[in-house]
C-alpha positions as a Markdown table, in Angstrom:
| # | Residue | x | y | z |
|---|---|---|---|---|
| 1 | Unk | -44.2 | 52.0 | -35.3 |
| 2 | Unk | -41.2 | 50.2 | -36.9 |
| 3 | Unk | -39.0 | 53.5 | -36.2 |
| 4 | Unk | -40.0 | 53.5 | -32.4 |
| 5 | Unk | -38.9 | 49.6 | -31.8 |
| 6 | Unk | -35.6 | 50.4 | -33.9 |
| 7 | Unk | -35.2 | 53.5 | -32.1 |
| 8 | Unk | -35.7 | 51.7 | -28.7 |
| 9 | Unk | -33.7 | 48.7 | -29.4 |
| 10 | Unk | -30.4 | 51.3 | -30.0 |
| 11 | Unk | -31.3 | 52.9 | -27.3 |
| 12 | Unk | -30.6 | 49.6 | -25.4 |
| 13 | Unk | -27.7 | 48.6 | -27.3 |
| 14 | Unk | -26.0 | 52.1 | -26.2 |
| 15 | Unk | -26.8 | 51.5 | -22.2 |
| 16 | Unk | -25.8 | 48.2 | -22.3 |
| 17 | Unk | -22.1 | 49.0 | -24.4 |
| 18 | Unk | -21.5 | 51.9 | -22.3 |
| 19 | Unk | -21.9 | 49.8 | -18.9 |
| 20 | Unk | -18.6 | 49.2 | -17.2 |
| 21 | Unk | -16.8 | 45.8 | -15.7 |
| 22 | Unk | -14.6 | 46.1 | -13.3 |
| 23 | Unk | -11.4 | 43.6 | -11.8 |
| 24 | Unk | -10.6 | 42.8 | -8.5 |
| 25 | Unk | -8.7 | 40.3 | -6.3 |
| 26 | Unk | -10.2 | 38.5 | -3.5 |
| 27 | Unk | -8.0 | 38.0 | -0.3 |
| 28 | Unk | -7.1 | 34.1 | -1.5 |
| 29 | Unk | -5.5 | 36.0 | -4.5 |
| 30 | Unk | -8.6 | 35.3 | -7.0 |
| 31 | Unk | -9.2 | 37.7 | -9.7 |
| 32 | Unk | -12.9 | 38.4 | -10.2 |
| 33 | Unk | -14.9 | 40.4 | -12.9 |
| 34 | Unk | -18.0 | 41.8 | -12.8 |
| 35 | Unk | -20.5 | 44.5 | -13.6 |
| 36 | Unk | -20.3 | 45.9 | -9.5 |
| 37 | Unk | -17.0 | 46.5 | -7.5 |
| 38 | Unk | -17.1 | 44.9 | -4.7 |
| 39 | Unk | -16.8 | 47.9 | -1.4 |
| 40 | Unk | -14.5 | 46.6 | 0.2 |
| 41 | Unk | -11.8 | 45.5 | -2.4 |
| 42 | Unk | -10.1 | 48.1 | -4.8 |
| 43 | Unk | -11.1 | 47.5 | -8.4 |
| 44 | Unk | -10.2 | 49.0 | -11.9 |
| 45 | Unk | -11.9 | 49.7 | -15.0 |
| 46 | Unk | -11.4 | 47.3 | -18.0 |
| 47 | Unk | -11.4 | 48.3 | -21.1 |
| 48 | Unk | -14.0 | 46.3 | -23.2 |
| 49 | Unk | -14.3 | 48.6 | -26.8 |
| 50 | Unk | -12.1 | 47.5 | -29.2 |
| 51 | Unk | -9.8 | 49.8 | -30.8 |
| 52 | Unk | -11.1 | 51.7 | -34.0 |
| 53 | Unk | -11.3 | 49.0 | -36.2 |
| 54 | Unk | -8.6 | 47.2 | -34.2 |
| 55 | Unk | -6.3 | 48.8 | -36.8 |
| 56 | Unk | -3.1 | 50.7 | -35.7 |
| 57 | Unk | -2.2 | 54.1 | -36.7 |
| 58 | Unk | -0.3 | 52.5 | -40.2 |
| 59 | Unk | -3.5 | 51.1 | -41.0 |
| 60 | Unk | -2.5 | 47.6 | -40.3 |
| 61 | Unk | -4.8 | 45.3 | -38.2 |
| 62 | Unk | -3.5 | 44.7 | -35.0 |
| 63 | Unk | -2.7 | 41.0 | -33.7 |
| 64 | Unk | -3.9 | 39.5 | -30.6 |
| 65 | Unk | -0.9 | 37.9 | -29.0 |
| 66 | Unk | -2.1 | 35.7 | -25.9 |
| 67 | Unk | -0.1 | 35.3 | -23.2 |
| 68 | Unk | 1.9 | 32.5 | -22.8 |
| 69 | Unk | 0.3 | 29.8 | -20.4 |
| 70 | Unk | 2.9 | 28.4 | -17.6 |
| 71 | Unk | 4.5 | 25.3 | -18.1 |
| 72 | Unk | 2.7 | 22.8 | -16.4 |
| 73 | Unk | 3.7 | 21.8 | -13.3 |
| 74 | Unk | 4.7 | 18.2 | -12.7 |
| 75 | Unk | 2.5 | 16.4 | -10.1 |
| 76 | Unk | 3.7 | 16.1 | -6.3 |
| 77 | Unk | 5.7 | 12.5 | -6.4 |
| 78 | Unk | 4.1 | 10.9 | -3.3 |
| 79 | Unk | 6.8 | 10.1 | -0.6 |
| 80 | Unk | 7.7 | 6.8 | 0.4 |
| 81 | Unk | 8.7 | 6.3 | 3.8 |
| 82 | Unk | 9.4 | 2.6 | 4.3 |
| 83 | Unk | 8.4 | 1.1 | 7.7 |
| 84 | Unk | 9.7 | -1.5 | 9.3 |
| 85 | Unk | 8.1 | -4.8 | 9.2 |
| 86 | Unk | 8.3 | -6.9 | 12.7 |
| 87 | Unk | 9.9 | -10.5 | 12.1 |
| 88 | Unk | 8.6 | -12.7 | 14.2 |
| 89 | Unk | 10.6 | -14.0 | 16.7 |
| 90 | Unk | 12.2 | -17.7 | 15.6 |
| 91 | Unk | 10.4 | -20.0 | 18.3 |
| 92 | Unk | 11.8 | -23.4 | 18.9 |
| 93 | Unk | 8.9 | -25.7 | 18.6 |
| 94 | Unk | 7.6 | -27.2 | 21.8 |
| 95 | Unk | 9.2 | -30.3 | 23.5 |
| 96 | Unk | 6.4 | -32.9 | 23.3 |
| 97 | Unk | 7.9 | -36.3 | 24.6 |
| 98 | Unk | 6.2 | -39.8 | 24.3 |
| 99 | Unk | 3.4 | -40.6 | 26.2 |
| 100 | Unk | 3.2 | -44.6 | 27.5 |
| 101 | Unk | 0.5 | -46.0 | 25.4 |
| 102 | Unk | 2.2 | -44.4 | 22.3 |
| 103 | Unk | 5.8 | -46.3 | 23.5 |
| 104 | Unk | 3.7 | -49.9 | 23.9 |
| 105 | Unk | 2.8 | -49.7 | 20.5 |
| 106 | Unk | 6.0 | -49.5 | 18.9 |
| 107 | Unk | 6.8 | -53.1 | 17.4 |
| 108 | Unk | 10.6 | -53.7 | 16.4 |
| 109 | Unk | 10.1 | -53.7 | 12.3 |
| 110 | Unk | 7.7 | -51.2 | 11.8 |
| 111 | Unk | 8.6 | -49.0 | 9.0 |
| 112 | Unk | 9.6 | -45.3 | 9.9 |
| 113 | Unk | 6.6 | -43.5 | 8.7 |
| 114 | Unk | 4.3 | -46.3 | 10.2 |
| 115 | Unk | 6.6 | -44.7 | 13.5 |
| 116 | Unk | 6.4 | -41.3 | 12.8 |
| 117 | Unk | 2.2 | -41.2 | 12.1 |
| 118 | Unk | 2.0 | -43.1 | 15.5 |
| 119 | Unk | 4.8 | -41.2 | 17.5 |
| 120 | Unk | 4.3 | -38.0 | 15.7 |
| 121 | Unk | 7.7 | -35.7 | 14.9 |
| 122 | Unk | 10.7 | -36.1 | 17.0 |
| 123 | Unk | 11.5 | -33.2 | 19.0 |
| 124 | Unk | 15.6 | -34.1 | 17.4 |
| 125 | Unk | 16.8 | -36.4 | 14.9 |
| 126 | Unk | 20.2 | -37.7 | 13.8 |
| 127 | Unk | 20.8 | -39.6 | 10.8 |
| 128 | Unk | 24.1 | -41.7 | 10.5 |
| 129 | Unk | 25.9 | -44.0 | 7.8 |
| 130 | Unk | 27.1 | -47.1 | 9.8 |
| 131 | Unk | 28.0 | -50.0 | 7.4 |
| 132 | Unk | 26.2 | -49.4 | 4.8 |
| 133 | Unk | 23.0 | -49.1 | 6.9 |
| 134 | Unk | 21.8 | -45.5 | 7.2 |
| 135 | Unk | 20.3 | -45.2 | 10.9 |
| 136 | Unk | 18.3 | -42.7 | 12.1 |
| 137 | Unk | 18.0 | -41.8 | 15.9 |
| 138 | Unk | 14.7 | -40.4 | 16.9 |
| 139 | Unk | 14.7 | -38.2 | 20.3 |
| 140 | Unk | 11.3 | -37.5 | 22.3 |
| 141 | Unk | 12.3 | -35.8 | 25.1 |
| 142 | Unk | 11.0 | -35.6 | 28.8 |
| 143 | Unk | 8.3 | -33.2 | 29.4 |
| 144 | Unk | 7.2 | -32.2 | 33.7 |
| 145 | Unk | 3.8 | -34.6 | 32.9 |
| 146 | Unk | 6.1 | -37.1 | 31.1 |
| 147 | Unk | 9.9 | -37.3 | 32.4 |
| 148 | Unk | 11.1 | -40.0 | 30.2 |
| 149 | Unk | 13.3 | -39.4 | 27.1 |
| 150 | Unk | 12.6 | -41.3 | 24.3 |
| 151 | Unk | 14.7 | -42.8 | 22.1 |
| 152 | Unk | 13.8 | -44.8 | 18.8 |
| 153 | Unk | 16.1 | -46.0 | 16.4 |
| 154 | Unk | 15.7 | -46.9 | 12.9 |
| 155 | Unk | 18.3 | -49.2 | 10.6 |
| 156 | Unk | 17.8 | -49.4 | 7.3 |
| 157 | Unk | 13.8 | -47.8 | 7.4 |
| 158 | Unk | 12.6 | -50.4 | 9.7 |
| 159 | Unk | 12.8 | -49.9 | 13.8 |
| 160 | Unk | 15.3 | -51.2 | 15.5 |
| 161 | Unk | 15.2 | -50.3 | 19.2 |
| 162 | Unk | 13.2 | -48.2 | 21.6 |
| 163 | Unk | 15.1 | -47.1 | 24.5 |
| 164 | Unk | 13.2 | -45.2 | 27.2 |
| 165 | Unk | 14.8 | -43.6 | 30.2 |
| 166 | Unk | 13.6 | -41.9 | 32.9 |
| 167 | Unk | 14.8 | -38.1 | 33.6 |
| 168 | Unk | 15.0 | -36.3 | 37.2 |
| 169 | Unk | 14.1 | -32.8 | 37.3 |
């Protein structure tokens, strides 16, 4: 019984060394193995037995020598393309004026920030050094619903005068 299963099992070992495998490149340049050519690619044979012994005709064994891989290649470098970036247009900041019950309040003496949280920014302002004194002009200028220009001046931090004079369009 032992001699049939030995028998058989060489048997197998004989059909499944002598089976061929094939090569073949698909149309995206692929190489394929495999145990069927495909029918509508050509394919060859490769050869799978080792040489006897893998030993040359001297006697010597023969060396495998691999092929040498290709140098890697270096990543793409992504481009960069610099785009422009839009500046915003410089926009003069918009002519507010004075309205009436802001001008009644003014007091001669306040102090210039007790003017400015009341008034609110100027729409110009001019500082000058006379005798000693710095003074500051503050300009609020006419507006369609308001056509009076403004004009407060401070000596010394404190306000001085208030002038306000009416503007024809």
């Amino acid at each position: 019984m032992m001699r049939i299963i030995l028998s058989l099992l060489c048997s197998v070992a004989t059909c499944a060394a002598a089976q061929d495998i094939y090569r073949w490149v698909d149309e995206r340049g692929v190489v394929h193995y495999g145990e069927k050519p495909p029918a509508n690619r050509p394919s060859t044979v490769v050869n799978t037995r080792p040489a006897a012994g893998s030993v040359d005709a001297d006697g010597k064994p023969i060396e495998i020598v691999k092929a040498p891989s290709p140098a890697p290649q270096p990543a793409p470098q992504p481009v960069f393309v610099p785009t422009p970036v839009p500046q915003p247009a410089v926009q003069e900041p918009p002519v507010r004026g004075m309205d009436f019950t802001t001008f009644t309040h003014l007091q001669r003496g306040m102090s210039e920030g007790e003017v400015l949280l009341r008034a609110g920014k100027p729409d110009y302002e001019s500082v000058e050094n006379f005798r000693h004194f710095i003074v500051k002009s503050l300009y609020y200028y006419p507006t369609m619903a308001n056509p009076y220009i403004t004009v407060v001046t401070l000596r010394g931090g404190r306000l001085a005068q208030v002038e306000r004079t009416r503007k024809t369009f």
